[in-house]
Backbone as CSV, one residue per row, in Angstrom:
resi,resn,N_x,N_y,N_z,CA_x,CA_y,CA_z,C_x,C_y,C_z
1,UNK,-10.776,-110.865,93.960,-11.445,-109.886,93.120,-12.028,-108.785,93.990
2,UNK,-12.561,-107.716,93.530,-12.249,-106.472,94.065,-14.378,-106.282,93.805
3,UNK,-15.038,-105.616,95.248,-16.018,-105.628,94.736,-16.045,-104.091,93.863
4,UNK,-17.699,-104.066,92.946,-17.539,-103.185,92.086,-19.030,-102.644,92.196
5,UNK,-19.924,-101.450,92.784,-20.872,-100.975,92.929,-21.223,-100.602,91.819
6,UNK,-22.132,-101.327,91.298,-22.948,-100.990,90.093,-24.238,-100.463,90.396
7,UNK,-24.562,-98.891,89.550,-25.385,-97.912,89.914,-26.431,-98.160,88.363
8,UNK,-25.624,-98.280,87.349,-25.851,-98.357,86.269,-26.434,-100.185,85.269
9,UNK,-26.933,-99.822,84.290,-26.794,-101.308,83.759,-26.020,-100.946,82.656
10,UNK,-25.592,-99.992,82.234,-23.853,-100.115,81.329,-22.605,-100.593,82.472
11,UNK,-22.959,-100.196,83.770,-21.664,-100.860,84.466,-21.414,-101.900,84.669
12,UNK,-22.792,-102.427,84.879,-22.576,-103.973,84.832,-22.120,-104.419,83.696
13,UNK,-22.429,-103.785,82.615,-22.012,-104.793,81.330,-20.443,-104.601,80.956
14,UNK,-19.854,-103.222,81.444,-18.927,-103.475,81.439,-17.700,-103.863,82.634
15,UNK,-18.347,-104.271,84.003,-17.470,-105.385,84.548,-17.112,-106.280,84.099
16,UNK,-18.804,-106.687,83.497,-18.516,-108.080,83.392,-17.883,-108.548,82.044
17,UNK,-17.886,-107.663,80.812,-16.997,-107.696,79.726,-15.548,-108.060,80.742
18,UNK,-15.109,-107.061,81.700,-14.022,-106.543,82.170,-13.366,-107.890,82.751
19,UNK,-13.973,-108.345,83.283,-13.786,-109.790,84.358,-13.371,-110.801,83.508
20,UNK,-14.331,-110.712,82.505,-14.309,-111.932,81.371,-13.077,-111.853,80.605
21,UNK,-12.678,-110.629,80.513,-11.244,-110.358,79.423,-10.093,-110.818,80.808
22,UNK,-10.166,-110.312,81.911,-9.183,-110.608,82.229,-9.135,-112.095,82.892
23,UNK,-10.193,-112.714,82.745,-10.097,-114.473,82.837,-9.684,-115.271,81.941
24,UNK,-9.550,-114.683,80.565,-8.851,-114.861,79.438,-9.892,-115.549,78.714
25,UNK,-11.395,-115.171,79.508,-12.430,-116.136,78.390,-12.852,-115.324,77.171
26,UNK,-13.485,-115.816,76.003,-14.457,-115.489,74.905,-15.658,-115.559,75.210
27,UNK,-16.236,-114.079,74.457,-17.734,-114.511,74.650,-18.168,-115.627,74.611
28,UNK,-17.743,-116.474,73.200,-18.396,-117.565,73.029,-18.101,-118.774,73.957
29,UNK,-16.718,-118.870,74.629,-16.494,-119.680,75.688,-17.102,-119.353,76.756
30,UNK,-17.830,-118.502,77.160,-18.467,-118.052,78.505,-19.791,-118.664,78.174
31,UNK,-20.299,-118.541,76.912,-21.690,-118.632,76.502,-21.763,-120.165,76.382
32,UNK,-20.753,-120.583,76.317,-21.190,-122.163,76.223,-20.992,-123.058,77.045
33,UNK,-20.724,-122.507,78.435,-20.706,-122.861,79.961,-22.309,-123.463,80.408
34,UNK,-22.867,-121.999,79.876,-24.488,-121.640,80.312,-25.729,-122.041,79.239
35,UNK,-25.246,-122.120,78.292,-25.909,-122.203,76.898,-26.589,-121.173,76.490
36,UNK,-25.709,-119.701,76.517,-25.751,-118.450,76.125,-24.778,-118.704,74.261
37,UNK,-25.554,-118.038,73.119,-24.711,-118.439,72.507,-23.867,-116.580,72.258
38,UNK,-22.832,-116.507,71.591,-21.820,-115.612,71.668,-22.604,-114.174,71.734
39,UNK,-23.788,-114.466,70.455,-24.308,-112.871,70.393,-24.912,-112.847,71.561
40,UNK,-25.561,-113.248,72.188,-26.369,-112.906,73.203,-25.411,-112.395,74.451
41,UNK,-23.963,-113.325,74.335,-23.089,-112.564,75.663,-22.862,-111.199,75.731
42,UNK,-22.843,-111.329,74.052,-22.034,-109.332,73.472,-23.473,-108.407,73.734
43,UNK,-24.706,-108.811,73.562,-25.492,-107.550,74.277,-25.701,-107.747,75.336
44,UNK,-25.195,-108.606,76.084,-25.566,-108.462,78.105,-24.421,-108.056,77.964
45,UNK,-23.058,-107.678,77.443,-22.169,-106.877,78.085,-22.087,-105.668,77.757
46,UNK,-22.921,-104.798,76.011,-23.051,-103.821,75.534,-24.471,-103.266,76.080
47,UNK,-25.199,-103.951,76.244,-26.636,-103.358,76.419,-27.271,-104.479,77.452
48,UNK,-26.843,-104.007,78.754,-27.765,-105.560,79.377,-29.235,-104.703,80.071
49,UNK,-29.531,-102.999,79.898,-31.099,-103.555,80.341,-32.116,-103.582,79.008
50,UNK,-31.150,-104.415,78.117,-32.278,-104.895,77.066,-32.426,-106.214,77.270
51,UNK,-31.568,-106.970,78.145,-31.770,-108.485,78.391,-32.644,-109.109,79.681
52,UNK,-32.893,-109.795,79.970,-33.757,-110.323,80.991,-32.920,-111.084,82.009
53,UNK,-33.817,-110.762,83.289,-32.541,-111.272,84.352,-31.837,-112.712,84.590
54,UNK,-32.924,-113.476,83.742,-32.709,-114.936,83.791,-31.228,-114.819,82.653
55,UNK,-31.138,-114.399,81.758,-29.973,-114.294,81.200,-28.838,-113.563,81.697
56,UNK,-28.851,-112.230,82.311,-27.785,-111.858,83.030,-27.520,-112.793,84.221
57,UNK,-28.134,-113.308,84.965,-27.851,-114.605,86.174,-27.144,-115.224,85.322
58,UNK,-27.411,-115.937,84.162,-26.676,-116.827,83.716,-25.379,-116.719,83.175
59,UNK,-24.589,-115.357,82.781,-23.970,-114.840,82.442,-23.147,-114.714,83.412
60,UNK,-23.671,-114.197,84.735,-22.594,-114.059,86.060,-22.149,-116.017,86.637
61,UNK,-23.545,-116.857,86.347,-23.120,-117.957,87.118,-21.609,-118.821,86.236
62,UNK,-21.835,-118.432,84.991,-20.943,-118.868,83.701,-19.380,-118.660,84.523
63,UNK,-19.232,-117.030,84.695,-17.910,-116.341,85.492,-17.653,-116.981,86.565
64,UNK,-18.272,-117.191,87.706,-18.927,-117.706,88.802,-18.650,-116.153,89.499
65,UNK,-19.428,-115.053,89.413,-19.567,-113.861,89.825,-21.027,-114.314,90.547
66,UNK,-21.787,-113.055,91.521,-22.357,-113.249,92.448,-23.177,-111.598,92.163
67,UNK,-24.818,-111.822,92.536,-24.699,-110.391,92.531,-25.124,-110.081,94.338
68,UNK,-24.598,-108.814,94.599,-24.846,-108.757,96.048,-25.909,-106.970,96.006
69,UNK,-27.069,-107.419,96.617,-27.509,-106.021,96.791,-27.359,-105.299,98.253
70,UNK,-27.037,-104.356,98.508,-26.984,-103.380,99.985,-27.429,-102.237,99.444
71,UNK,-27.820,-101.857,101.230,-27.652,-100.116,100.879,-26.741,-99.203,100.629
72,UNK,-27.179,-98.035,99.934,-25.809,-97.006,98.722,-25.835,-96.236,100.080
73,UNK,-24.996,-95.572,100.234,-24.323,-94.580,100.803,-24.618,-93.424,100.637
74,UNK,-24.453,-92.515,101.256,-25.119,-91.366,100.759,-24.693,-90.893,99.644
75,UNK,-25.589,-90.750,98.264,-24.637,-90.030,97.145,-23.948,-88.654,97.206
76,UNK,-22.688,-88.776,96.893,-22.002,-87.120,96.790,-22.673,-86.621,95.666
77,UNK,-23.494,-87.119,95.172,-23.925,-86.293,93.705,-25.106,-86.586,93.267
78,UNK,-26.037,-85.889,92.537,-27.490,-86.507,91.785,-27.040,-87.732,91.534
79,UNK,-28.644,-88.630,91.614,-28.386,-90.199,91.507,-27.921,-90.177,89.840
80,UNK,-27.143,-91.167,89.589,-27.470,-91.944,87.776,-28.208,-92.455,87.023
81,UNK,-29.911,-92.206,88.068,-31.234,-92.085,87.398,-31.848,-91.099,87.743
């Protein structure tokens, strides 16, 4: 897998939609790894800074995704906040 610099919390939600489709899982099969139930997967992947981090962790450990923080690079452009 390919890493993916997330600047945003729509990007994250849609990796991880992204990851999940191409693992061939369902929300609701992801959610019941972790004991996330379906709706709750669909707003950590539509809206995750309305969710709390203990639920997005659980959402990545479900995938078995990882989150990694470093330093950004210099931006070519105004930040995305």
């Amino acid at each position: 897998m390919n890493d993916y610099p997330i600047k945003t919390p729509q990007q994250l939600g849609a990796v991880v939609a992204g990851y999940r489709k191409d693992r061939g899982f369902s929300q609701q099969a992801v959610g019941a790894r972790v004991g996330l139930a379906q709706s709750v997967v669909s707003l950590l992947e539509k809206s995750p800074e309305r969710a709390g981090l203990a639920r997005i962790f659980k959402l990545l450990a479900a995938l078995d995704l990882e989150l990694v923080v470093r330093p950004r690079g210099k931006p070519a452009h105004k930040s995305d906040w």
